[in-house]
N, C-alpha and C positions, 0 to 999 in steps of 0.2 A: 477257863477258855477266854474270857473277858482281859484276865491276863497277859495271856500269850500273844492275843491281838492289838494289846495296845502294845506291847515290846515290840511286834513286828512293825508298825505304826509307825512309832517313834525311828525304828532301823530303817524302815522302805525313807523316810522324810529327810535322812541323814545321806543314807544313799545316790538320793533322786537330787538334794538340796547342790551336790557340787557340779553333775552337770547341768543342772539349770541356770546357777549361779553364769559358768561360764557362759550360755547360750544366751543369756541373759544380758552380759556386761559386754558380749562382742556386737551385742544390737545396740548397744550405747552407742558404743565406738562409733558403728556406721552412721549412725543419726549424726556425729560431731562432724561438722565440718572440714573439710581437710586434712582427716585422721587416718585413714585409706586411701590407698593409691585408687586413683579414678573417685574419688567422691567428690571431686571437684567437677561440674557437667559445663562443658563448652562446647558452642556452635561449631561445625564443621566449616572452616573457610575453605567453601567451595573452588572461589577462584585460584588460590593457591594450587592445588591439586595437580599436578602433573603426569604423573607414572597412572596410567588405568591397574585395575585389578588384574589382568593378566600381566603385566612386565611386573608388577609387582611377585606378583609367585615365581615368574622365571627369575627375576635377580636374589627370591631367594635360597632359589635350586644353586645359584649360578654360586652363592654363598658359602652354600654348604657342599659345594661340589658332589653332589645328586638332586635324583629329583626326590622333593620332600614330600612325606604321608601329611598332605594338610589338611585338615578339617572343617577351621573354619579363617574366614579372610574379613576384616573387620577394620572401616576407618575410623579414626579417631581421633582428636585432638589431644596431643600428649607437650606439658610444657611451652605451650600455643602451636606450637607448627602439628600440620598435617601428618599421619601416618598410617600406614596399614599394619595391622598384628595380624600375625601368619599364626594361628595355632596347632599344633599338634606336631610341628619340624623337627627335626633337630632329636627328635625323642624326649625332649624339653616343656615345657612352657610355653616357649613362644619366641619371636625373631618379629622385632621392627622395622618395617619398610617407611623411611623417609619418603611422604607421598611428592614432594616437592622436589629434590633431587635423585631418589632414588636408593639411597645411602642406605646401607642393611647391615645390624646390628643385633644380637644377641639381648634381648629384654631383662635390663638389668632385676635384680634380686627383691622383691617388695619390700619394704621397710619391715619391722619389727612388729609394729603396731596390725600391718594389711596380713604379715603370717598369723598373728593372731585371734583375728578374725576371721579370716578363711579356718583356719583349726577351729577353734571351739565352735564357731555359728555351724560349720555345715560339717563338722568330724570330718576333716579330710584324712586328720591322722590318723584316722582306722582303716583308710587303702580299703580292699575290700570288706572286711566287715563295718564297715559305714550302715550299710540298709538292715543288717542284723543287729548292730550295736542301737540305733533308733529304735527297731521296734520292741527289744531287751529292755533299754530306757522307757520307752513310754507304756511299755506294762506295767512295769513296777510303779510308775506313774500311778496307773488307775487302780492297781491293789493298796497304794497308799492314800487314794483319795477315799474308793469303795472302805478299806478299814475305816478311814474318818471318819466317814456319813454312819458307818454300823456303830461305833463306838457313842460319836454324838446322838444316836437315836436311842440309845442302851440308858446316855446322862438323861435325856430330858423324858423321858418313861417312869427313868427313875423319880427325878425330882416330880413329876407329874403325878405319881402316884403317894409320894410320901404328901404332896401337900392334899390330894383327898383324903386321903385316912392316915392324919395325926396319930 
C-alpha cells in the first residue's frame, strides 16, 4: 500500500507541477513591468475627455453599423491619450473609442507575452471547462499534498520508532 501511494505521489506532483508551473510564471510576468498590455497604470487626463459615455457607445454602434451587445464601457488611458473600451461588441474583445476625438477602432491583438498570461493565469483556453478544469487541478492538488503529509507521517513513525527500540 505504502507503495502505491508513494507512485501516486510522485504522478499526482508531476501532474499538478505543469500547471502550477504555468500559473506560476504568468504571475511573474504580471509583476514585470510593462510585460502586459495595461500593466502600465496612468492617470486619466480628465480635461482631455471630450466624447461622454453615451456618444461614445453610439459612435460605436455607428461603427459597426448596429447597435452593439455591450457590457461593459471603461476609460482608460491607452498610449497617453484618453479612451473608452466598449466590451463585449463586435462579438469580439473590444473596440476603442478615442475619448478626445471620438475616432473608433477595432482593439488591436494583445502581444504574445498579455496572451500568455491571460491563458495560463486564468485558463482562458479551456472556454467553458475553465471552472471544471480548476477544480479537477486543485483536487489533485490536495490528493498530492494529503499523500505527502500520509507518506511523511509513515517516514517519521518510522524512524521514530526504530530509534526507541535499536
Amino acid at each position: 500500500m505504502r507503495s502505491f501511494i508513494y507512485r501516486t505521489h510522485i504522478w499526482l506532483g508531476l501532474i499538478i507541477a505543469v500547471p502550477l508551473l504555468a500559473w506560476a510564471s504568468s504571475g511573474l510576468l504580471y509583476a514585470w513591468p510593462n510585460a502586459v498590455d495595461g500593466g502600465k497604470i496612468e492617470s486619466i487626463a480628465r480635461g482631455r475627455v471630450q466624447i461622454t459615455p453615451a456618444e461614445a457607445l453610439q459612435r460605436a454602434d455607428e461603427f459597426a453599423g448596429r447597435k452593439l451587445p455591450t457590457t461593459a464601457l471603461t476609460l482608460l488611458m491607452r498610449e497617453g491619450r484618453p479612451v473608452y473600451q466598449a466590451v463585449g461588441g463586435m462579438g469580439v474583445d473590444s473596440v476603442l473609442i478615442n475619448a478626445e476625438t471620438g475616432e473608433v477602432m477595432k482593439t488591436p491583438p494583445p502581444a504574445i507575452l498579455t496572451r500568455y498570461f491571460r491563458q495560463a493565469h486564468f485558463y482562458f483556453f479551456a472556454g467553458s471547462w475553465q471552472v471544471p478544469l480548476l477544480v479537477a487541478v486543485s483536487a489533485l492538488a490536495c490528493l498530492s499534498a494529503l499523500s505527502g503529509i500520509y507518506l511523511n507521517v509513515l517516514l517519521w513513525r518510522t524512524r521514530l520508532w526504530k530509534t526507541r527500540h535499536p
